[in-house]
KOLLUM-317575 format. One record per residue (C-alpha): residue number from 1; residue in three letters; x, y, z. Coordinates in steps of 0.05 Angstrom, whole numbers. Example, Ala and Ser with C-alpha at 12.3 -4.5 7.8 and 13.67 -1.06 7.14 Angstrom:
2
SITE    n  res    east   north      up
SITE    1  ala     246     -90     156
SITE    2  ser     273     -21     143
! end
This chain:
617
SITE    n  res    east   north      up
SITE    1  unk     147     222     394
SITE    2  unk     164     295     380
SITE    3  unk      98     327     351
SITE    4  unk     135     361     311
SITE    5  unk     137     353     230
SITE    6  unk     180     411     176
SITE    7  unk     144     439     116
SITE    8  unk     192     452      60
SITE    9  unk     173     489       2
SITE   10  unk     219     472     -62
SITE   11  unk     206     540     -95
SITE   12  unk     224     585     -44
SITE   13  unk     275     539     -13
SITE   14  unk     258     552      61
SITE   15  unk     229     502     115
SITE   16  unk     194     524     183
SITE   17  unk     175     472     234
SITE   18  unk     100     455     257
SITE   19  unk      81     436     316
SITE   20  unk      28     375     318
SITE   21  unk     -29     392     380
SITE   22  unk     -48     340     434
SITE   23  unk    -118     336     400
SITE   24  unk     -87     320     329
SITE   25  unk     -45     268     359
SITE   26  unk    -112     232     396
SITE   27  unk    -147     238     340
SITE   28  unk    -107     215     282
SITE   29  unk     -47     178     315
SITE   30  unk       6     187     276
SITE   31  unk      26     158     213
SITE   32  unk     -26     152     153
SITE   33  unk     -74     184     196
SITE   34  unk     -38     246     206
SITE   35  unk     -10     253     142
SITE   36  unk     -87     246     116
SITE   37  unk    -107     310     165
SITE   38  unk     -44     352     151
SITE   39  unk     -55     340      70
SITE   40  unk    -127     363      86
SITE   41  unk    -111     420     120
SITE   42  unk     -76     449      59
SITE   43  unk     -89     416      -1
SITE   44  unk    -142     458     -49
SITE   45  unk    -188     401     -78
SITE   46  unk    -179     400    -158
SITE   47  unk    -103     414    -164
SITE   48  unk     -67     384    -211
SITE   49  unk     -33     330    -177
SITE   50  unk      34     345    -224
SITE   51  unk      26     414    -212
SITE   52  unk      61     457    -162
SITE   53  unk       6     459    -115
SITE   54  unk       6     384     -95
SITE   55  unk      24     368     -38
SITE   56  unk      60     312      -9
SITE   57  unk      68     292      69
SITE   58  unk     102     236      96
SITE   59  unk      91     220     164
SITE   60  unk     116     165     218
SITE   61  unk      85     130     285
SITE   62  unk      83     128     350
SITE   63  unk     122      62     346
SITE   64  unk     172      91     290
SITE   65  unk     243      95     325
SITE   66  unk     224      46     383
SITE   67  unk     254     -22     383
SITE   68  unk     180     -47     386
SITE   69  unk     161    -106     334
SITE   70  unk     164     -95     258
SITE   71  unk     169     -14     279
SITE   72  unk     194      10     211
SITE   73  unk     129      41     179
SITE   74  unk     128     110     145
SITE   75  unk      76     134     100
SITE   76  unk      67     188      46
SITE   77  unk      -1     221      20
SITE   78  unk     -12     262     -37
SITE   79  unk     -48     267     -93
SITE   80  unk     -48     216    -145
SITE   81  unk     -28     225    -210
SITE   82  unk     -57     156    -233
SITE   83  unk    -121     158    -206
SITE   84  unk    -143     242    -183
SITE   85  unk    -149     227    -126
SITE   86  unk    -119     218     -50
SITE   87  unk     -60     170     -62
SITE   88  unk     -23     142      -4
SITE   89  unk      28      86       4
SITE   90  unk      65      61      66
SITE   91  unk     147      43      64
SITE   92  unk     180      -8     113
SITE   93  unk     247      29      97
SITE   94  unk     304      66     139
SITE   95  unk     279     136     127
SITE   96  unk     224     140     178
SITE   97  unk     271     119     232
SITE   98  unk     330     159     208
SITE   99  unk     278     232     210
SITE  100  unk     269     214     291
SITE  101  unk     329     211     304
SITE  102  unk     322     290     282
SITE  103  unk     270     301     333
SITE  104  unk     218     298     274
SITE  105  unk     156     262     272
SITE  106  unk     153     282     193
SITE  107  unk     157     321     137
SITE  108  unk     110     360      84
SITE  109  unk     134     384      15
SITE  110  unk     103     443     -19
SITE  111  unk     121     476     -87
SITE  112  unk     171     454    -144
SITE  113  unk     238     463    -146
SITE  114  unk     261     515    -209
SITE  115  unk     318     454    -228
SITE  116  unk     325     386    -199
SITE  117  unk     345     393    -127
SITE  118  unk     374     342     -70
SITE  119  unk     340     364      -6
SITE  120  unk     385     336      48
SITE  121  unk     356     344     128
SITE  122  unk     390     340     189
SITE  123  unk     376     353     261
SITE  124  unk     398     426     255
SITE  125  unk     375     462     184
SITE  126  unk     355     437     110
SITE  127  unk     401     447      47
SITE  128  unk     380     452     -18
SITE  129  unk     433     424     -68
SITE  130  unk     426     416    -153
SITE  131  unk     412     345    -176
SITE  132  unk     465     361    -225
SITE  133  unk     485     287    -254
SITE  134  unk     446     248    -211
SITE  135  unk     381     274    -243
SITE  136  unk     383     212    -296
SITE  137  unk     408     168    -251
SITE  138  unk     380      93    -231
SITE  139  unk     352      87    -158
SITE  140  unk     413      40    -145
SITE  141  unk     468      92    -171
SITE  142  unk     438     142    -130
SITE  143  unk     438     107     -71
SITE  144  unk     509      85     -70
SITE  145  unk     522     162     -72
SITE  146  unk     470     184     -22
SITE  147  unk     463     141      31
SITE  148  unk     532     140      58
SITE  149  unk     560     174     125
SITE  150  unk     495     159     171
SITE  151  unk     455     184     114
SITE  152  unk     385     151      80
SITE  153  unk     347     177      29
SITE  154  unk     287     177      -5
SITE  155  unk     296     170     -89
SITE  156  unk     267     165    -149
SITE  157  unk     293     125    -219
SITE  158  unk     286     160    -292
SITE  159  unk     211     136    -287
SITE  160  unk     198     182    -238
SITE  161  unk     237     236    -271
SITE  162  unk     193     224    -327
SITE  163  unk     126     236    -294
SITE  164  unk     101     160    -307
SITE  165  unk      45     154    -278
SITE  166  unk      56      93    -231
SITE  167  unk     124     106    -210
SITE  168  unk     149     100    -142
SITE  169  unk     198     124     -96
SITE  170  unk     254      84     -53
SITE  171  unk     283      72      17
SITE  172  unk     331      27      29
SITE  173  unk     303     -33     -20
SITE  174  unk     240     -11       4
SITE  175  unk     184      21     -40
SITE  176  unk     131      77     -30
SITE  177  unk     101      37     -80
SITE  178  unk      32      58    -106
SITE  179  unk     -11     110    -136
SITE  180  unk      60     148    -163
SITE  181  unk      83     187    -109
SITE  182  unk     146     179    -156
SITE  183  unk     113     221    -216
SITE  184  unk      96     280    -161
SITE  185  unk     164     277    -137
SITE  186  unk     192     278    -204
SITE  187  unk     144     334    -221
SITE  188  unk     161     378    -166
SITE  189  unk     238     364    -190
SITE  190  unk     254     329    -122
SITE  191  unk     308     283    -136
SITE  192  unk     321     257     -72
SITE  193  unk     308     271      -1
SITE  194  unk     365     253      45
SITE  195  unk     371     253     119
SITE  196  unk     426     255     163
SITE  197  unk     433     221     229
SITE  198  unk     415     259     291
SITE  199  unk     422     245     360
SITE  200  unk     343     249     380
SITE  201  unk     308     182     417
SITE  202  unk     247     159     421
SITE  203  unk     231     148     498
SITE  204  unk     167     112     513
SITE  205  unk     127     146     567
SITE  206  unk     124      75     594
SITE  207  unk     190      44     591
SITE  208  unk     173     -18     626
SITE  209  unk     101     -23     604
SITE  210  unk     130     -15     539
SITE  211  unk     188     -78     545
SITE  212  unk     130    -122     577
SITE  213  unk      80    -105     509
SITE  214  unk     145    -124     473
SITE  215  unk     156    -189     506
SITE  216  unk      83    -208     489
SITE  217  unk      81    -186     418
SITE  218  unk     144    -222     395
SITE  219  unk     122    -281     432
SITE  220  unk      46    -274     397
SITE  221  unk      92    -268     328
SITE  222  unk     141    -328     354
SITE  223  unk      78    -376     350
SITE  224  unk      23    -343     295
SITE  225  unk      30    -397     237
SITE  226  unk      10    -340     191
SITE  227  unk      72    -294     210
SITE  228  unk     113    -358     211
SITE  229  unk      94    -365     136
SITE  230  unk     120    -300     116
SITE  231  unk     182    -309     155
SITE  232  unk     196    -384     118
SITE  233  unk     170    -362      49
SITE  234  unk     158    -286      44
SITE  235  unk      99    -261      24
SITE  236  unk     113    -311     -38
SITE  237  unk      73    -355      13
SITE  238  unk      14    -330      -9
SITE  239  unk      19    -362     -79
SITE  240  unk     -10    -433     -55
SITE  241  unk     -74    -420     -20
SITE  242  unk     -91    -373     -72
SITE  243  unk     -76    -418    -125
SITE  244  unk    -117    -475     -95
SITE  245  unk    -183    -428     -87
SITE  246  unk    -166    -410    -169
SITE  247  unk    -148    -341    -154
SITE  248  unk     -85    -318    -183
SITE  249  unk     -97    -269    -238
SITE  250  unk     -67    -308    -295
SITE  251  unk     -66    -280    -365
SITE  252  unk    -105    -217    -336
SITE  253  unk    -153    -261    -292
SITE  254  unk    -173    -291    -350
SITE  255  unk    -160    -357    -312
SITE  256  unk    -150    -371    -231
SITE  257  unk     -98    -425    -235
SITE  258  unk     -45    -454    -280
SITE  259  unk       8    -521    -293
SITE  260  unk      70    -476    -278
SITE  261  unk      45    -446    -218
SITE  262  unk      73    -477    -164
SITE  263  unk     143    -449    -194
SITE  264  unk     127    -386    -161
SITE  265  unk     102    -417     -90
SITE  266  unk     146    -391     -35
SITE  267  unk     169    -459     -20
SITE  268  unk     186    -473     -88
SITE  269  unk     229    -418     -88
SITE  270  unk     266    -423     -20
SITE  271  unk     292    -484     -47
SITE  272  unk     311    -468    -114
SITE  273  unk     339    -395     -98
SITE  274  unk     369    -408     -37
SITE  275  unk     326    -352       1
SITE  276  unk     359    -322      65
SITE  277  unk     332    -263     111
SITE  278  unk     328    -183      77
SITE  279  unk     278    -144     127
SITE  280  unk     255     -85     142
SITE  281  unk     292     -57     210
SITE  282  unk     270     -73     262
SITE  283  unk     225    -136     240
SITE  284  unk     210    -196     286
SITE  285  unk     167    -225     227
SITE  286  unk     217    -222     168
SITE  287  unk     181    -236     106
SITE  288  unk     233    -200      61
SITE  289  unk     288    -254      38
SITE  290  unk     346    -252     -16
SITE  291  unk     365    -300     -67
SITE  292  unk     398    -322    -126
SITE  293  unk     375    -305    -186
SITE  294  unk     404    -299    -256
SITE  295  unk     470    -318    -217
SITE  296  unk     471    -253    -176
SITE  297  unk     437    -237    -106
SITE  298  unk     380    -206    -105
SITE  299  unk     314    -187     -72
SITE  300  unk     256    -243     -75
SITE  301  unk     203    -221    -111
SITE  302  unk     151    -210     -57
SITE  303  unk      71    -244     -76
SITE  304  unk      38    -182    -119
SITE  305  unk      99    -175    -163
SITE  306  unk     102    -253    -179
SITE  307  unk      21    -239    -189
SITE  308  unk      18    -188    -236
SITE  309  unk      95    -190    -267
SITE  310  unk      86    -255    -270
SITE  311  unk      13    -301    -272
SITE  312  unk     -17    -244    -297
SITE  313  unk      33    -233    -354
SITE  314  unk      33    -315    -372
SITE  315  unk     104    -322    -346
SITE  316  unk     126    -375    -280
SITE  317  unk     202    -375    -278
SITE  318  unk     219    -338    -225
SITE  319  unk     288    -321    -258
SITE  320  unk     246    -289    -302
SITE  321  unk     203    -247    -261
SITE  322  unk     260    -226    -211
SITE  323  unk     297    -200    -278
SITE  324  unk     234    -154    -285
SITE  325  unk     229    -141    -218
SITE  326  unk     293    -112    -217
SITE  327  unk     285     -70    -275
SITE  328  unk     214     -42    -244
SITE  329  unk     262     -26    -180
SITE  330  unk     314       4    -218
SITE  331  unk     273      48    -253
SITE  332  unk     219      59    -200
SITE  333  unk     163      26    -228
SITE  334  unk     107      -5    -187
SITE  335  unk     106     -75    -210
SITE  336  unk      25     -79    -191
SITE  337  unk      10     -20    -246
SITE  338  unk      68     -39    -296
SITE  339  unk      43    -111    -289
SITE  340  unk     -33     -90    -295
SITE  341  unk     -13     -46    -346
SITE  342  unk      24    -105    -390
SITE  343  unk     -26    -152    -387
SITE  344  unk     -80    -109    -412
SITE  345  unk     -36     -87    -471
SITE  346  unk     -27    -160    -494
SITE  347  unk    -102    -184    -487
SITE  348  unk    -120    -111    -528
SITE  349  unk     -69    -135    -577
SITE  350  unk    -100    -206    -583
SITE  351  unk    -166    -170    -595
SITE  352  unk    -139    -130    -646
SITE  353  unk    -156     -61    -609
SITE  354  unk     -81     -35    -604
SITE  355  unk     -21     -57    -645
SITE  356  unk      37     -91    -603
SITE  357  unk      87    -146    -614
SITE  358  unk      69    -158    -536
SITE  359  unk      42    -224    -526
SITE  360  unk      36    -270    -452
SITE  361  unk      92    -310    -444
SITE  362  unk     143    -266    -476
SITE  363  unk     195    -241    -433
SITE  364  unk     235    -200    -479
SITE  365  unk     183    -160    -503
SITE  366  unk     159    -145    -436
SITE  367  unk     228    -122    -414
SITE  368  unk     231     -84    -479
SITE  369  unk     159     -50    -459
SITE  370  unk     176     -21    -393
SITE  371  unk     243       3    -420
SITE  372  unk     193      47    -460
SITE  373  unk     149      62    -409
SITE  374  unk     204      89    -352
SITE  375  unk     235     121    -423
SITE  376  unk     174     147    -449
SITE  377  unk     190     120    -514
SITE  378  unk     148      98    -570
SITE  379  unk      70      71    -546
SITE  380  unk     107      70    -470
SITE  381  unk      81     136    -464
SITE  382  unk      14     117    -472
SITE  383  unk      26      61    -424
SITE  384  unk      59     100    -375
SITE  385  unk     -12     128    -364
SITE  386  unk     -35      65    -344
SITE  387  unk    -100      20    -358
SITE  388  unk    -156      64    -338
SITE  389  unk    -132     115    -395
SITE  390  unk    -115      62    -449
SITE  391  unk    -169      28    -447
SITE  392  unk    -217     104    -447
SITE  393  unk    -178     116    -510
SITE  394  unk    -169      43    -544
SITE  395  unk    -227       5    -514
SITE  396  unk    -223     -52    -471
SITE  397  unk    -252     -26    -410
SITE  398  unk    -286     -90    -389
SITE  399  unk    -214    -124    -380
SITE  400  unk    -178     -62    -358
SITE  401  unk    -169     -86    -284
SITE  402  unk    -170     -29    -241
SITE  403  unk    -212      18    -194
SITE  404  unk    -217      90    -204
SITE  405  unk    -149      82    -237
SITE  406  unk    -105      40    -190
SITE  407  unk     -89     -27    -222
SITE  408  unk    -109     -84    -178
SITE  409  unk     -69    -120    -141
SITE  410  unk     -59    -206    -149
SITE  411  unk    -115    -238    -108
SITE  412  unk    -177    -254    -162
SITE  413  unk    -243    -228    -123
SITE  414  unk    -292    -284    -159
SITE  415  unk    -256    -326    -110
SITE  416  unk    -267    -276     -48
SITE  417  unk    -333    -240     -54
SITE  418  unk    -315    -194      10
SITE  419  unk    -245    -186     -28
SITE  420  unk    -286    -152     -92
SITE  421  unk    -324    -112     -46
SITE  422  unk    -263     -91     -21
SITE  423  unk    -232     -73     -82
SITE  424  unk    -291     -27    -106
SITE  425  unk    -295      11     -42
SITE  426  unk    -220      33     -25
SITE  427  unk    -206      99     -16
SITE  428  unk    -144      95     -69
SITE  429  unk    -161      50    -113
SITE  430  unk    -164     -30    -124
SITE  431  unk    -120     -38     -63
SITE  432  unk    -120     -96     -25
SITE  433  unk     -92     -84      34
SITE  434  unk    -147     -29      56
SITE  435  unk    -190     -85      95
SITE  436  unk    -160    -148      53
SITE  437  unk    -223    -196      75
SITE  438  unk    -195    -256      35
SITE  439  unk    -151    -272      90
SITE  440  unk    -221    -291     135
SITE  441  unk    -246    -313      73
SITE  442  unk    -189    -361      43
SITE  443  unk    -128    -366      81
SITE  444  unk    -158    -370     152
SITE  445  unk    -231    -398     131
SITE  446  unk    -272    -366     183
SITE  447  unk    -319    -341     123
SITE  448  unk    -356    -372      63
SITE  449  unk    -317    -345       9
SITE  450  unk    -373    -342     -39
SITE  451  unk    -429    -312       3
SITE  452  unk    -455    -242       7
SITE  453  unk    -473    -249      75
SITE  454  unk    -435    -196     129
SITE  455  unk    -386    -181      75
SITE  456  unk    -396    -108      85
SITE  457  unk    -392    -108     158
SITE  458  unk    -322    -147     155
SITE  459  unk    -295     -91     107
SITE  460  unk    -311     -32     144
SITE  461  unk    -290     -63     220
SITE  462  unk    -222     -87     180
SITE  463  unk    -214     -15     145
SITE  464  unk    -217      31     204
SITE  465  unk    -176     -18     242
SITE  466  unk    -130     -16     187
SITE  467  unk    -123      52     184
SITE  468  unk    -107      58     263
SITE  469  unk     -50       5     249
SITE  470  unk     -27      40     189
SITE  471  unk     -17     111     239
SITE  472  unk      22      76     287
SITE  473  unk      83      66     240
SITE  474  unk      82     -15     261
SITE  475  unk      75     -65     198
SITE  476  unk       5     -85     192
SITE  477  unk      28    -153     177
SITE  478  unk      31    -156     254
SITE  479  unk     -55    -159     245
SITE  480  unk     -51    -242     251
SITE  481  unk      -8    -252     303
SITE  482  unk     -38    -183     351
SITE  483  unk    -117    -211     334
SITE  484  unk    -102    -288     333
SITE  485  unk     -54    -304     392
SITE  486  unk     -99    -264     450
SITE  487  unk    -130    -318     496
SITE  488  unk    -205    -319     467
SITE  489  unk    -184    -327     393
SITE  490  unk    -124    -374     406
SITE  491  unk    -166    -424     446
SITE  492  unk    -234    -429     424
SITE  493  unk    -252    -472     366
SITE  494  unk    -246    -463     295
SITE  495  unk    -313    -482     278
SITE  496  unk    -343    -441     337
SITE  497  unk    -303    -381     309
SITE  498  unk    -332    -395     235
SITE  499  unk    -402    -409     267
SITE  500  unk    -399    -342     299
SITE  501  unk    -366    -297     245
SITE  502  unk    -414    -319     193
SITE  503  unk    -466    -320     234
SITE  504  unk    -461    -281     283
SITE  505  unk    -414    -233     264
SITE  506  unk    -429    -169     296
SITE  507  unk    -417    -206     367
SITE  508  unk    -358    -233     331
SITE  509  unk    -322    -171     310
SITE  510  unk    -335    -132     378
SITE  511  unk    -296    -199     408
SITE  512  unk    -231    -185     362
SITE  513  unk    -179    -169     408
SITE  514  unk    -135    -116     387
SITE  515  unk    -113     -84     451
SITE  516  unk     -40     -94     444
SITE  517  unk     -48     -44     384
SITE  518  unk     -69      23     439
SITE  519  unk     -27     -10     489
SITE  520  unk      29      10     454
SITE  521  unk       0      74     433
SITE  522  unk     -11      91     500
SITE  523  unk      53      65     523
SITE  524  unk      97     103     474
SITE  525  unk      57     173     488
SITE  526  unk      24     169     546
SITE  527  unk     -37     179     520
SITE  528  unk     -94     136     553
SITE  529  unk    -129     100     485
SITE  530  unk    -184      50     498
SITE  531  unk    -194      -7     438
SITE  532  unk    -254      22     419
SITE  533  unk    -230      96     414
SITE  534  unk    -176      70     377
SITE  535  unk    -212      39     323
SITE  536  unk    -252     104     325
SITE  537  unk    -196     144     312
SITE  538  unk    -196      86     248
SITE  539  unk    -265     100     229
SITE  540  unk    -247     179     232
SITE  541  unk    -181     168     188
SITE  542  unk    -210     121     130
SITE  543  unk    -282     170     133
SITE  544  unk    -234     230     122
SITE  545  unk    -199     209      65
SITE  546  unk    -268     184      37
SITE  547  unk    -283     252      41
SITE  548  unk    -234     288       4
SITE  549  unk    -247     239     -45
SITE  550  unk    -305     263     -56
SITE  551  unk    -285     331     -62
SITE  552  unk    -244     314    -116
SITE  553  unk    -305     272    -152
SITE  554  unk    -313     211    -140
SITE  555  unk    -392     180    -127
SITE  556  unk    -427     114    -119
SITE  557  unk    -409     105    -197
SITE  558  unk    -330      97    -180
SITE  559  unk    -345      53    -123
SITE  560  unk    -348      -8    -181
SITE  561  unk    -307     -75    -205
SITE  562  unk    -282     -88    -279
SITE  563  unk    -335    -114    -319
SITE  564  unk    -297    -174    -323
SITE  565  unk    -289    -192    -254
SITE  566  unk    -383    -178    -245
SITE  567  unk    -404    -206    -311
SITE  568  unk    -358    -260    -338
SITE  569  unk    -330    -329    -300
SITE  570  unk    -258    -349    -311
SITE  571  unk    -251    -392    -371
SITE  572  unk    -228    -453    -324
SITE  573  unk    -273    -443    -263
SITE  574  unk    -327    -503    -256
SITE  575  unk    -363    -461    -214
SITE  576  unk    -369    -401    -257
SITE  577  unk    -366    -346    -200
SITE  578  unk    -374    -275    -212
SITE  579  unk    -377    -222    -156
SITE  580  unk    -451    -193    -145
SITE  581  unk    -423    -126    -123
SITE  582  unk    -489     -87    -118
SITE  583  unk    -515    -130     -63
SITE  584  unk    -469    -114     -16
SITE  585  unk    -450     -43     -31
SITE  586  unk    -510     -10     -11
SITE  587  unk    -507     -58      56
SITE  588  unk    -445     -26      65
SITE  589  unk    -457      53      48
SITE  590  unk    -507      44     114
SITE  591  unk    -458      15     159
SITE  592  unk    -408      64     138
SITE  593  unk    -454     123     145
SITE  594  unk    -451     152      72
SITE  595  unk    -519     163      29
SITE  596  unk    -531     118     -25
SITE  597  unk    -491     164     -71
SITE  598  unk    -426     144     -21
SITE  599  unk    -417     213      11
SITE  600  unk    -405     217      92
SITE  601  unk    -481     246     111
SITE  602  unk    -472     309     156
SITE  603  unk    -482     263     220
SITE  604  unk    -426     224     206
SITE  605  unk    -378     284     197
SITE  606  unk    -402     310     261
SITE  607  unk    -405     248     300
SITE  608  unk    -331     240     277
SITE  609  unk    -307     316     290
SITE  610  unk    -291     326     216
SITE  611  unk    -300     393     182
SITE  612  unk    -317     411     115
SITE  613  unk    -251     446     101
SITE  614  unk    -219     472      35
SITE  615  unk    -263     488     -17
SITE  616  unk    -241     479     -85
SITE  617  unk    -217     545    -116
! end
């Protein structure tokens, strides 16, 4: 831990380094968190977020650099081109670790660049260099040039040079994935950032303490059945359970299940592809795996991307999907928007509303599609704008499956009621990973599934501890095995647990035990973090980006599902569940602290130390 981060601005091509205070460092931790107060200390609400006044910051942990657990976190915020508002996205690739080791805790990028520029960082200065030929360039021919000689780099494909909407950015084989950080970089003419190895260390304040919360951790991981999922079957482990509660979004949720499912299982695919280990470094979990595929080695496509390029799209052979996988990586397309994105085009094609040759099922179309979208060719660049706009402009908003822009990601919420509520409330969009109930709901079963009842109080307790993972730069896969293994959770009953989180499940939530998340903390920077000021600093981080939120628009109204997903069953669901969204969203604007319009009240910005800060110009 440094406190120290280096604004660059493109335009002028000069850098200065800023120093991070004590204060900002107890009170937003690192990571997500700081990036969210550093992009609100100088971003002017209404920008254009392809303009030269966005702003992007990426930011690492307390844990980034350490040889803790599944330490390879860094995260980027900025404004979203997709949706208007704060985007952020988290990375488990090399370039987090690789700006410590140049004493750097992060980075912010102002301006744009008057041609397309390399910015390359060391421990010592920052060069500017011209893009020259590798502006036009794939992500993996740009890579082969850039990350050699202790070098790693952050790049964008022709996607992002092209200002689609939902592209992304790469590390290693490792995405910045959503809300198209890829379309800012390409905006501001940033090619590339690359960083050369320095000779900085992270040393814990705690050395030993820190090699004893080590020991524990791994040995929490070593025996979590969850985390040994994801290390047998990747996140592709997922498919299963979420198949057997009819929730996979197939033919744009249109249906929860189908024949050919099981083809894109995790288990289904170890054996067929012959998976083997591809992680983030350093991992103790190890969900990313390789295989064969199409008679060449590649990555496995992890759960969302067989989801949404995939179910969602009406195709199951994973040959298939990992060719369009590849292409989306190539080109730096997230495969949760391009999927989304897809699958709304063929239904509005079916219904007549836009004219395509795109149909479910058809796999050379779709490649054909997002060759147009990354190429902005033809109708691709109407779809590089993504759902939310083609269905303002075509129709179709009812099965346009997104929130306030950001194309939702592969778990069906008519199966996970908390999951929907989820979904609406976000602070970027349909993302699931913000408080991601469905794992209490479905995977783990310590909830009714289909119940309104403490929905909202889950979701806020699992956002602001989210957030507080997120800022520590440790994967927040780690959640199961850190909250699950401790003594009280391990050893007392399942059906006592259930009893007492449905239930009782304000008595149950204060019991979660996620002290070896501030041990660490503390361990790393000295800085003495109780559990509860921890998930405060949380409830400060996920409140804060709430708030520039609304600065930038956004009211009750945008807190909402797809029509679909509120007012319509799947076609093959016996049960015909929708989600009743209202009836929990108001329950949870109280807990949270907003008025019934979804604004933080005064009090709560106080209570939390938040000022009102930049006003729009």
């Amino acid at each position: 831990m440094f406190n120290k981060v280096i604004e660059i601005d493109l335009n002028a091509q000069t850098y200065e380094l800023t120093q991070i205070s004590d204060q900002e460092r107890e009170l937003y931790l690192g990571g997500k968190g700081l990036g969210i107060k550093l992009l609100y200390d100088r971003l002017t609400p209404g920008v254009d977020p392809l303009g030269d006044e966005n702003i992007i910051v990426i930011t690492t942990g307390v844990m980034s650099g350490t040889s803790g657990p599944c330490s390879s976190r860094f995260h980027a915020v900025f404004k979203s081109p997709l949706t208007g508002i704060i985007g952020s996205a988290s990375c488990g690739g090399p370039l987090g670790r690789q700006l410590k080791t140049c004493g750097l805790d992060g980075l912010i990028i102002l301006g744009r660049a008057k041609v397309p520029q390399i910015v390359t960082i060391s421990q010592e200065h920052v060069d500017f260099h011209p893009a020259g030929a590798l502006w036009g360039q794939d992500i993996d021919q740009a890579q082969q040039l850039l990350d050699i000689k202790a070098c790693q780099s952050l790049v964008i494909g022709s996607a992002g040079e092209n200002r689609v909407l939902f592209a992304n950015a790469a590390s290693g084989h490792r995405y910045l994935g959503r809300g198209g950080i890829g379309a800012v970089m390409g905006a501001k003419h940033l090619k590339a950032l690359v960083v050369k190895k320095g000779t900085a260390k992270v040393k814990p304040f705690d050395d030993e303490g820190f090699k004893r919360l080590k020991i524990r951790a791994n040995a929490y991981i070593n025996r979590n059945p969850i985390s040994l999922l994801n290390r047998n079957f990747g996140t592709a482990s997922n498919t299963g359970p979420v198949s057997r509660q009819r929730m996979l979004p197939v033919k744009n949720f249109q249906y929860g299940r189908h024949e050919k499912d099981h083809q894109i299982t995790g288990e289904y695919i170890a054996q067929k592809h012959k998976t083997r280990f591809s992680t983030c470094r350093p991992c103790s979990i190890m969900c990313g795996h390789k295989g064969r595929f199409n008679d060449r080695d590649t990555q496995v496509p992890e759960y969302e991307t067989l989801a949404l390029l995939g179910a969602s799209i009406g195709i199951f052979e994973p040959d298939h999907i990992s060719l369009l996988n590849d292409f989306c990586n190539q080109k730096g397309l997230d495969t949760i928007s391009a999927g989304g994105t897809l699958a709304w085009v063929m239904e509005a094609g079916q219904r007549g509303l836009v004219n395509t040759d795109l149909s479910f099922g058809d796999l050379e179309k779709a490649v054909s599609a997002l060759e147009e979208i990354a190429g902005l060719k033809g109708f691709g660049k109407e779809m590089a704008k993504g759902t939310r706009w083609l269905s303002q402009k075509y129709g179709g908003q009812s099965f346009a499956i997104q929130c306030k822009g950001l194309e939702m990601a592969g778990y069906d919420p008519r199966g996970a009621w908390g999951q929907g509520l989820g979904y609406a409330v976000a602070n970027r969009g349909a993302c699931h990973l913000s408080s991601f109930p469905v794992a209490f709901e479905n995977f783990l079963g310590f909830l009714n599934p289909t119940t309104v009842k403490s929905k909202h109080l889950f979701v806020k307790f699992f956002e602001d501890l989210y957030c507080a993972i997120n800022s520590l730069g440790i994967c927040q896969f780690t959640g199961y095995a850190f909250t699950l293994e401790p003594v009280l959770s391990r050893y007392t009953p399942r059906i006592v647990l259930r009893f007492l989180m449905q239930h009782m499940s304000l008595i149950a939530l204060n019991l979660v035990d996620f002290s070896l998340f501030p041990a660490f903390f503390k361990a790393i920077s000295g800085i003495d973090i109780s559990s509860r000021e921890f998930r405060a600093a949380g409830e400060r981080i996920h409140v804060l980006e709430r708030w520039m939120n609304c600065r930038e628009g956004i009211t009750r109204q945008d807190d909402t599902l797809p029509q679909r997903l509120m007012d319509e069953s799947q076609k093959d669901d016996p049960d015909r569940r929708r989600v009743p969204l209202d009836q929990m969203l108001a329950r949870y604007y109280r807990v949270r602290g907003y008025d019934m319009d979804g604004v933080p009240t005064p009090k709560l910005m106080s209570t939390l130390g938040i000022t009102h800060g930049r006003e729009p110009d």
